[in-house]
DOLUM-661560 format. One record per residue (C-alpha): residue in one letter; residue number from 1; x, y, z. Coordinates in pm, 1 decimal. Layout:
! residues N
+---------+-----+----------+----------+----------+
! residuo ! num !       px !       py !       pz !
+---------+-----+----------+----------+----------+
!       a ! NUM !        X !        Y !        Z !
...
+---------+-----+----------+----------+----------+
//
This chain:
! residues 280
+---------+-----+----------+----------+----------+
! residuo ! num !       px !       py !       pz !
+---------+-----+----------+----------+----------+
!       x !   1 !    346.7 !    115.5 !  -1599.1 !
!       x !   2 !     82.7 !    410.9 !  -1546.7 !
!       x !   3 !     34.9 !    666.8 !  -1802.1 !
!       x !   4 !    111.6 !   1021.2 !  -1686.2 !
!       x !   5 !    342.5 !   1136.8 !  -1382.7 !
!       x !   6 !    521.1 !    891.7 !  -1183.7 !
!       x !   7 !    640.7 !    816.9 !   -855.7 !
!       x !   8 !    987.4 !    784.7 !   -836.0 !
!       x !   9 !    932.3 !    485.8 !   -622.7 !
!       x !  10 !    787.2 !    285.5 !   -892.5 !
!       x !  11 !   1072.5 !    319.1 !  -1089.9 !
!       x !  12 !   1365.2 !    238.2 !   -845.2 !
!       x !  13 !   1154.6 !    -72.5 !   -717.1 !
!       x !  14 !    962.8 !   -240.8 !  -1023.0 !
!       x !  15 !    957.3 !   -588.4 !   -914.0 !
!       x !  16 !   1108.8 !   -717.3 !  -1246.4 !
!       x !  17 !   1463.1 !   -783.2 !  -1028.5 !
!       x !  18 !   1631.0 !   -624.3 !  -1284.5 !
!       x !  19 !   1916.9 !   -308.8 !  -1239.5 !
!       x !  20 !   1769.1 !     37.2 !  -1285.0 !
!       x !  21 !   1984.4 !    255.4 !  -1581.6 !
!       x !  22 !   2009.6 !    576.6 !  -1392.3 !
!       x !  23 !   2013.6 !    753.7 !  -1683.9 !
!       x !  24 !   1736.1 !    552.1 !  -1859.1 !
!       x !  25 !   1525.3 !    673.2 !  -1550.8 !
!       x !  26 !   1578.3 !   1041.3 !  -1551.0 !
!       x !  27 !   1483.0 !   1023.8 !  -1898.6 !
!       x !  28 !   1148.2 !    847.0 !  -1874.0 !
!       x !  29 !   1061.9 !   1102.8 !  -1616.9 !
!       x !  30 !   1167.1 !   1404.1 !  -1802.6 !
!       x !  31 !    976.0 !   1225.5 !  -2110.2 !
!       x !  32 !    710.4 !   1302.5 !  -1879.3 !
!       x !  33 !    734.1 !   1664.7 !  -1760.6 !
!       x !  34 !    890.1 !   1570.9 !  -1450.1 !
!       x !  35 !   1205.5 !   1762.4 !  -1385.2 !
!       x !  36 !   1213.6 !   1757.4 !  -1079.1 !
!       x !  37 !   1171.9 !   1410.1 !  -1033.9 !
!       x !  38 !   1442.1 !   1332.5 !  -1304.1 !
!       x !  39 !   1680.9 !   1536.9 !  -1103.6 !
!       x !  40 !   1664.1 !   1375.4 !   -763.7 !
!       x !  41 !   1716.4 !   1046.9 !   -956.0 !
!       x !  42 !   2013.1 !   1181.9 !  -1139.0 !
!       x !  43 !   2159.9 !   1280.0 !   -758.4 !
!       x !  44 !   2126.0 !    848.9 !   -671.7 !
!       x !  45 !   2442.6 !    667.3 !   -610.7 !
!       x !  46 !   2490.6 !    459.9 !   -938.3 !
!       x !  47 !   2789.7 !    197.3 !  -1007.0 !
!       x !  48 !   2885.1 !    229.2 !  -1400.9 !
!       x !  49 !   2566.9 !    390.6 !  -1468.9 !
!       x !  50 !   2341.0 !    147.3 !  -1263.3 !
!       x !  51 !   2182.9 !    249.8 !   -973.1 !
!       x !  52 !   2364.5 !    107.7 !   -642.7 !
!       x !  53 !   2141.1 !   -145.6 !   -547.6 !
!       x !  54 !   2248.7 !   -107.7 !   -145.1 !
!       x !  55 !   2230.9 !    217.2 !   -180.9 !
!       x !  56 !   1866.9 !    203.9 !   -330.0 !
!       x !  57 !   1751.5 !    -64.9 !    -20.3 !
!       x !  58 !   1896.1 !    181.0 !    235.0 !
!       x !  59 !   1709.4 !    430.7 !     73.4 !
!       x !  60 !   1349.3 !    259.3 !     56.4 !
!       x !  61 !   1398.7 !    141.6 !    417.4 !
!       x !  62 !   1423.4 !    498.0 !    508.4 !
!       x !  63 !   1125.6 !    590.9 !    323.7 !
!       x !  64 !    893.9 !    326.7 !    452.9 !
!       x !  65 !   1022.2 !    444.9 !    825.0 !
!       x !  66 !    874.9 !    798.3 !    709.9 !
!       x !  67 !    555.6 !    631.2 !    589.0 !
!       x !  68 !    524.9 !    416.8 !    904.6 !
!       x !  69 !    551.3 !    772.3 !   1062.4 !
!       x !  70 !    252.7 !    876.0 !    883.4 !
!       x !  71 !     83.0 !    587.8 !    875.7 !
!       x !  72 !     62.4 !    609.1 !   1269.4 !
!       x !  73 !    -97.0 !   1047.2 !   1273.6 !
!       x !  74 !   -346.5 !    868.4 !   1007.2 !
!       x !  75 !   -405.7 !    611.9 !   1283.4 !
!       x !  76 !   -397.5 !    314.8 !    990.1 !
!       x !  77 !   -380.7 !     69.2 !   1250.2 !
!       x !  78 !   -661.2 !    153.2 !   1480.1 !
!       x !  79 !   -893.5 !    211.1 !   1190.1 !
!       x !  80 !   -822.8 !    -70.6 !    964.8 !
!       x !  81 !   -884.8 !   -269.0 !   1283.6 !
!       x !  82 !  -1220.6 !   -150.5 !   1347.9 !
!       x !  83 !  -1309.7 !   -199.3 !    978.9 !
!       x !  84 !  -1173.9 !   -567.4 !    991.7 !
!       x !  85 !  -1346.9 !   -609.0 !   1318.0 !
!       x !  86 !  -1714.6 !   -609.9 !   1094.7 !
!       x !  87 !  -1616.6 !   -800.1 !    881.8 !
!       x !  88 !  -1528.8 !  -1148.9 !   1144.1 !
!       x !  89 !  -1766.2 !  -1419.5 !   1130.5 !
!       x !  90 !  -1890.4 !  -1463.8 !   1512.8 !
!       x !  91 !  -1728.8 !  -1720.3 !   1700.6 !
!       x !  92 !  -1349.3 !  -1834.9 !   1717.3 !
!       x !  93 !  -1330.7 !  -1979.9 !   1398.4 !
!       x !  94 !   -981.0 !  -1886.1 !   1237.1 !
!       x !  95 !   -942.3 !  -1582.6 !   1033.1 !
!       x !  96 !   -612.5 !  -1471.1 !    880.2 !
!       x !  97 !   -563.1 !  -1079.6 !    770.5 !
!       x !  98 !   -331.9 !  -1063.4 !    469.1 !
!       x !  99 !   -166.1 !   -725.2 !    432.8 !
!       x ! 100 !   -113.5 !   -678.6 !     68.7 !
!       x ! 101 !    238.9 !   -469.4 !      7.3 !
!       x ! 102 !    272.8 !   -422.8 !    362.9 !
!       x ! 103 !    597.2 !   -241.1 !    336.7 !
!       x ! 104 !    748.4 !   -228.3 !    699.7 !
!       x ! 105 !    477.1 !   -384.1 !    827.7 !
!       x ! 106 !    366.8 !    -94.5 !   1050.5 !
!       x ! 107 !    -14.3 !   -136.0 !   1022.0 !
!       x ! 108 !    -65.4 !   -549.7 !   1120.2 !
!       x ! 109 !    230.3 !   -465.9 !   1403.0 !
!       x ! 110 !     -7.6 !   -140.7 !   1545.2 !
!       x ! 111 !   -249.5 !   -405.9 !   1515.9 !
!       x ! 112 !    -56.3 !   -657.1 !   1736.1 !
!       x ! 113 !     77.7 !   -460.9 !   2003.0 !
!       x ! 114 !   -244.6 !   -274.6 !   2057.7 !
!       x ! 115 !   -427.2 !   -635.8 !   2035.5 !
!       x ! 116 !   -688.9 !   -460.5 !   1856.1 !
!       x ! 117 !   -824.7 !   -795.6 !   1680.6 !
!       x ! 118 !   -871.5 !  -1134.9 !   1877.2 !
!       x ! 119 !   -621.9 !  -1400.7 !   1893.2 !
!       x ! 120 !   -785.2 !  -1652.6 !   1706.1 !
!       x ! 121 !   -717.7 !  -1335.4 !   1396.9 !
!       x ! 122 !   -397.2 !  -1437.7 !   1204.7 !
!       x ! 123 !   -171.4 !  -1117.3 !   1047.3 !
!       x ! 124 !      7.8 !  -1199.1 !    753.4 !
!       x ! 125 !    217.4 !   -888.4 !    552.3 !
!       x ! 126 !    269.6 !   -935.9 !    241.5 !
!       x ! 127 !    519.8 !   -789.5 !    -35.6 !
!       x ! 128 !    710.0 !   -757.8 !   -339.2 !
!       x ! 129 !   1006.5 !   -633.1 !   -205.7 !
!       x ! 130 !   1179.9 !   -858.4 !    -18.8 !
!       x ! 131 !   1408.1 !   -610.0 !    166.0 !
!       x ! 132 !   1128.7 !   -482.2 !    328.6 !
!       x ! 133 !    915.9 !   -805.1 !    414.7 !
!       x ! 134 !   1264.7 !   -878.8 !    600.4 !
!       x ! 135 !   1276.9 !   -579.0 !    826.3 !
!       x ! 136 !    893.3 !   -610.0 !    886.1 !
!       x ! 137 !    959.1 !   -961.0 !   1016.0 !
!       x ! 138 !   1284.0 !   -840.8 !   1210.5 !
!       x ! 139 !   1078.5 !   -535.5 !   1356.5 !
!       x ! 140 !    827.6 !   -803.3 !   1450.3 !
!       x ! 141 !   1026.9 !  -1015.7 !   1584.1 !
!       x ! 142 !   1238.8 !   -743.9 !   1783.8 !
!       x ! 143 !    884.2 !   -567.5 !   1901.5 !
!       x ! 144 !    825.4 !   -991.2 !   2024.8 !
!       x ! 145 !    475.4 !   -946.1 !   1853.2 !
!       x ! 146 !    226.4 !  -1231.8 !   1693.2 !
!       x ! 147 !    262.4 !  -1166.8 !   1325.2 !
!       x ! 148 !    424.4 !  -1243.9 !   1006.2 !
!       x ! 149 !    590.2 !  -1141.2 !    697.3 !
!       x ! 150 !    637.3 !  -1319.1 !    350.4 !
!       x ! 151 !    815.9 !  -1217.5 !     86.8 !
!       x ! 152 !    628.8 !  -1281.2 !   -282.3 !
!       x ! 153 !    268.7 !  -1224.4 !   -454.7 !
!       x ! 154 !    -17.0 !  -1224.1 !   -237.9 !
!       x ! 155 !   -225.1 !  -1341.0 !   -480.1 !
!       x ! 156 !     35.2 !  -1650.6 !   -570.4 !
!       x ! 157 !   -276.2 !  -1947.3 !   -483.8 !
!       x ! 158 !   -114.5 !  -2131.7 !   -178.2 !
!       x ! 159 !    124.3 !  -1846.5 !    -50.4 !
!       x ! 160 !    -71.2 !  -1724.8 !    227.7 !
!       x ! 161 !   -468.7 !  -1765.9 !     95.6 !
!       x ! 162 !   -507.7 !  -2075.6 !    148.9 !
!       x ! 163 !   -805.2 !  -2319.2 !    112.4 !
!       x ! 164 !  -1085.9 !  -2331.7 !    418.9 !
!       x ! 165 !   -931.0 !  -2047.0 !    600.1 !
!       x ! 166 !  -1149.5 !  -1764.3 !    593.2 !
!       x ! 167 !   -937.0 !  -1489.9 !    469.4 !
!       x ! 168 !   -957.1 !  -1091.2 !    468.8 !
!       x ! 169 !   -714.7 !   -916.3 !    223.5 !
!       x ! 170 !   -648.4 !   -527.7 !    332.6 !
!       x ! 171 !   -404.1 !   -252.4 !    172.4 !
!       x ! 172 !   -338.1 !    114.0 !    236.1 !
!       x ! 173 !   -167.4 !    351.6 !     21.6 !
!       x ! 174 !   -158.6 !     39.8 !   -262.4 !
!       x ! 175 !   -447.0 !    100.9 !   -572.9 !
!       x ! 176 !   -283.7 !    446.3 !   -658.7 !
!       x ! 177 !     -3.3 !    252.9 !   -799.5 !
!       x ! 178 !   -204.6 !     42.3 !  -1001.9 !
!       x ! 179 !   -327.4 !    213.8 !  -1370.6 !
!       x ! 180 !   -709.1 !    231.1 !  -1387.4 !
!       x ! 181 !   -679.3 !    -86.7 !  -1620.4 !
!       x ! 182 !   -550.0 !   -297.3 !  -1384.6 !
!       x ! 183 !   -786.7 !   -231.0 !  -1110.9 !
!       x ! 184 !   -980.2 !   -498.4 !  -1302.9 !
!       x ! 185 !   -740.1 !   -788.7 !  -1260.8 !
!       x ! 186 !   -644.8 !   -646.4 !   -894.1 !
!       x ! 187 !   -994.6 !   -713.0 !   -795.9 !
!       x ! 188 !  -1002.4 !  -1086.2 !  -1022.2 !
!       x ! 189 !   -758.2 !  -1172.2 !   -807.8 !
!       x ! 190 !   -877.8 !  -1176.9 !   -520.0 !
!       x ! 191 !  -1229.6 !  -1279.8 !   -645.4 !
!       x ! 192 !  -1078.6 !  -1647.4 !   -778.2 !
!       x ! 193 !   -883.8 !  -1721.2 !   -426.4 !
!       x ! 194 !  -1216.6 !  -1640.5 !   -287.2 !
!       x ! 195 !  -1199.7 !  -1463.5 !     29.4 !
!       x ! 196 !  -1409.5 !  -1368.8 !    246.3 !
!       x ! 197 !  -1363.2 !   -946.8 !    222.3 !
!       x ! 198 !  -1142.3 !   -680.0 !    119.5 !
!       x ! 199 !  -1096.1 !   -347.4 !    272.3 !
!       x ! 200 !   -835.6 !   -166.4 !     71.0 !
!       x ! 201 !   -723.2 !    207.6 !    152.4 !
!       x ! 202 !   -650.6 !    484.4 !    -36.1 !
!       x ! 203 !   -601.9 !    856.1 !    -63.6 !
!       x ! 204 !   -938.5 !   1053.5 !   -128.0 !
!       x ! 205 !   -836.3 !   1240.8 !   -432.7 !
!       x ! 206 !   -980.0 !   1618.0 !   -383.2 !
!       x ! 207 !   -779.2 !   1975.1 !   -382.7 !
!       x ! 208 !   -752.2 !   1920.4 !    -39.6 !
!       x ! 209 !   -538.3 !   1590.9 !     10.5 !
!       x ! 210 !   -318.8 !   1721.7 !   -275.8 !
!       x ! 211 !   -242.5 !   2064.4 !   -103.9 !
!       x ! 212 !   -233.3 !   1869.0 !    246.0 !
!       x ! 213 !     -8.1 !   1623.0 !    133.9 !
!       x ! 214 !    251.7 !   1832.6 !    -13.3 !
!       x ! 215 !    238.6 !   2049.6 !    329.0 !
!       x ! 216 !    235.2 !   1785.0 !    517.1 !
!       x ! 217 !    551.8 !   1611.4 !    305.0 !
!       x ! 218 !    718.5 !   1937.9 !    307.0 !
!       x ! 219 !    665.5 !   1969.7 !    672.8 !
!       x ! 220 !    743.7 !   1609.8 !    808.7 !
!       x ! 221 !    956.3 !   1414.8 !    554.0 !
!       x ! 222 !   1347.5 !   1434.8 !    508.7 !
!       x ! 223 !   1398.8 !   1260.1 !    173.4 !
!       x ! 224 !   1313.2 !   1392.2 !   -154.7 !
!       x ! 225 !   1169.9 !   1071.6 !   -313.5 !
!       x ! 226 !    908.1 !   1080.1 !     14.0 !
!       x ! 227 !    825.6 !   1462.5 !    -44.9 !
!       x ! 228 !    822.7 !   1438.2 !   -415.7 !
!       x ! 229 !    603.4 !   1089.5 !   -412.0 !
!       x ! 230 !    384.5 !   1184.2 !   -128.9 !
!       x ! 231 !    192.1 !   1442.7 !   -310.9 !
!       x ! 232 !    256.4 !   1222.7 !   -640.8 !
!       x ! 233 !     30.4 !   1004.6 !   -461.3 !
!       x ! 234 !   -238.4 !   1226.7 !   -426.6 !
!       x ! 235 !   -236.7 !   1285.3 !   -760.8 !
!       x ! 236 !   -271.4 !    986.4 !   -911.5 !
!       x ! 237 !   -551.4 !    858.1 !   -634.0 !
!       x ! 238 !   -856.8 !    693.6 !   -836.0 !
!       x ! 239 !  -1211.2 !    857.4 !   -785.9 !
!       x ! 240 !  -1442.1 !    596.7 !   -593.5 !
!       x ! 241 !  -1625.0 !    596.0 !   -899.6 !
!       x ! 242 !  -1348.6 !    410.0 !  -1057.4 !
!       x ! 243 !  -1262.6 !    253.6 !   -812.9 !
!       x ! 244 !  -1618.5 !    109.9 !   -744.0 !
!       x ! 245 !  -1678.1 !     23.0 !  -1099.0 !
!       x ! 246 !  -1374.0 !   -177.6 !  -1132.8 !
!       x ! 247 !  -1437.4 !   -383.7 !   -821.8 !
!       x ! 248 !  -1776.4 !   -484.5 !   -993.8 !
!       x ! 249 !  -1609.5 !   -583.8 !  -1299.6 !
!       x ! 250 !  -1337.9 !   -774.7 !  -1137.5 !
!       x ! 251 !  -1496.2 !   -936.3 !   -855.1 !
!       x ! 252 !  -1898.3 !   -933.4 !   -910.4 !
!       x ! 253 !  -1975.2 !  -1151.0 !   -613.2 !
!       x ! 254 !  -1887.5 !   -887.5 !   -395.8 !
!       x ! 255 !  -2085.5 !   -627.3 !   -233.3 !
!       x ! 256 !  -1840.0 !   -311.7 !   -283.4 !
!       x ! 257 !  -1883.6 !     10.1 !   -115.5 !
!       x ! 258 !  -1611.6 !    287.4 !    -68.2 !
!       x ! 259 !  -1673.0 !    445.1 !    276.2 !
!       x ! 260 !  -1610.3 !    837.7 !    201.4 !
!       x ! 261 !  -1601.0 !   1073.8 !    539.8 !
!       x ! 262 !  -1840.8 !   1365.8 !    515.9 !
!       x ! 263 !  -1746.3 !   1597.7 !    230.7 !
!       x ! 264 !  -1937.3 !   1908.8 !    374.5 !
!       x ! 265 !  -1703.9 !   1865.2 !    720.5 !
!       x ! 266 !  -1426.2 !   1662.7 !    613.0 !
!       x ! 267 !  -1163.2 !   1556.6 !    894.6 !
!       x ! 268 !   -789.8 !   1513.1 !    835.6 !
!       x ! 269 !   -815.1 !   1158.1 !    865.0 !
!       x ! 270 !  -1054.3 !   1125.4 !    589.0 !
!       x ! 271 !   -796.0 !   1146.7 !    372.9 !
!       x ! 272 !   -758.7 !    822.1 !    358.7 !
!       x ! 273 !  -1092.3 !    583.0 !    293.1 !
!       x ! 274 !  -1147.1 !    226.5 !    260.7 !
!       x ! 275 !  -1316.3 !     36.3 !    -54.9 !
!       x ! 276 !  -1462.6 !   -251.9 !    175.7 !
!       x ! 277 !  -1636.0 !   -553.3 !    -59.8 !
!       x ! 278 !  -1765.8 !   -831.7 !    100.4 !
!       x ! 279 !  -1823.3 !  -1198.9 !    -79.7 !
!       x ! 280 !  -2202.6 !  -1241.5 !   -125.7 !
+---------+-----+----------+----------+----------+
//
């Protein structure tokens, strides 16, 4: 777990399976000069001190509806499109885009419906959560569009990069999570199942996307974890510099740049930029 503030998101969803103390949460985060954070978790339904596991699903399935929201103003699917676009081999021969903790699934399904990528592109989403790689494939299914969503580690060897298919791994709104020492191995990863490019986005971290987000948040979202996390997020965003420098450690074959908007004129959808590496 990351040193310094949290999201409360990281807490209620850890991947480890097991039940969340309610109480043991609220005091991690006031450990860390969060108040406010520890009292919105101390308002969560809890059963005998746990938190209400139903309860907590309905709850991140509401959130990830407010980040698909947001995720279409930033235009994620449009954009991560035309980035992916530059990075297909010419020809037919079979690609397959893996969404890394694709949450809802909103940006491959913008992707499909739009048929902003050719059909010989395979989308894959990706995640942890299993709740949420459900109602991405339900959505999917519903919306009748040609994608898919697995449940489980990306980077698992056989779950969805698979041998002789040339494979490009994306993200958005996924590094922040990570703690700048595990950048490293989030990069290795990727490096030893050898594909083809990565184009992972993230927020720009500035004075700016910090004030923007919490207007924006304050503005647009309903639940306090997305209002308190949203601007959480901004704060925790790695400089490119770090970013760059652990991309060369983990995956040196790859030629890494992170594509910044212009800093002197910045636009509002700048605030998120892609780290784009490509296998030499």
């Amino acid at each position: 777990m990351r040193e310094g503030p949290l999201e409360i998101t990281d807490l209620l969803w850890s991947g480890s399976g097991e039940p969340v103390v309610r109480e043991d949460a609220v005091a991690l985060l006031r450990s860390r000069g969060q108040p406010q954070a520890a009292r919105i978790v101390s308002l969560l339904p809890a059963r005998d001190g746990v938190l209400d596991a139903e309860a907590t699903d309905a709850l991140g399935l509401r959130i990830h509806r407010e980040l698909q929201r947001l995720g279409e103003e930033l235009q994620l699917g449009r954009r991560v499109a035309s980035v992916v676009r530059t990075l297909l081999p010419a020809g037919s021969e079979p690609v397959r885009v893996v969404d890394v903790g694709c949450g809802l699934g909103h940006v491959l399904r913008a992707i499909a419906v739009r048929g902003d990528l050719p059909e010989h592109v395979e989308l894959v989403g990706v995640d942890l959560n299993p709740v949420l790689a459900d109602e991405a494939a339900r959505l999917s299914a519903v919306e009748g569009l040609r994608c898919r969503f697995v449940a489980g580690d990306a980077f698992e060897p056989g779950l969805v990069v698979e041998d002789g298919t040339r494979t490009v791994v994306v993200s958005s709104g996924l590094m922040h999570h990570l703690a700048p020492e595990d950048l490293d191995g989030f990069f290795a990863a990727q490096a030893r199942l050898e594909v083809a490019a990565f184009a992972h986005w993230d927020i720009a971290p500035c004075l700016w996307s910090t004030m923007g987000a919490w207007l924006f948040h304050q503005a647009r979202m309903r639940e306090a974890v997305s209002r308190h996390d949203g601007v959480m997020s901004a704060r925790r965003a790695h400089p490119a510099e770090t970013l760059l420098a652990a991309a060369g450690r983990g995956a040196p074959d790859y030629a890494a740049e992170v594509r910044e908007g212009s800093r002197w004129r910045p636009k509002a959808l700048d605030v998120l930029r892609p780290l784009v590496g490509v296998r030499r």
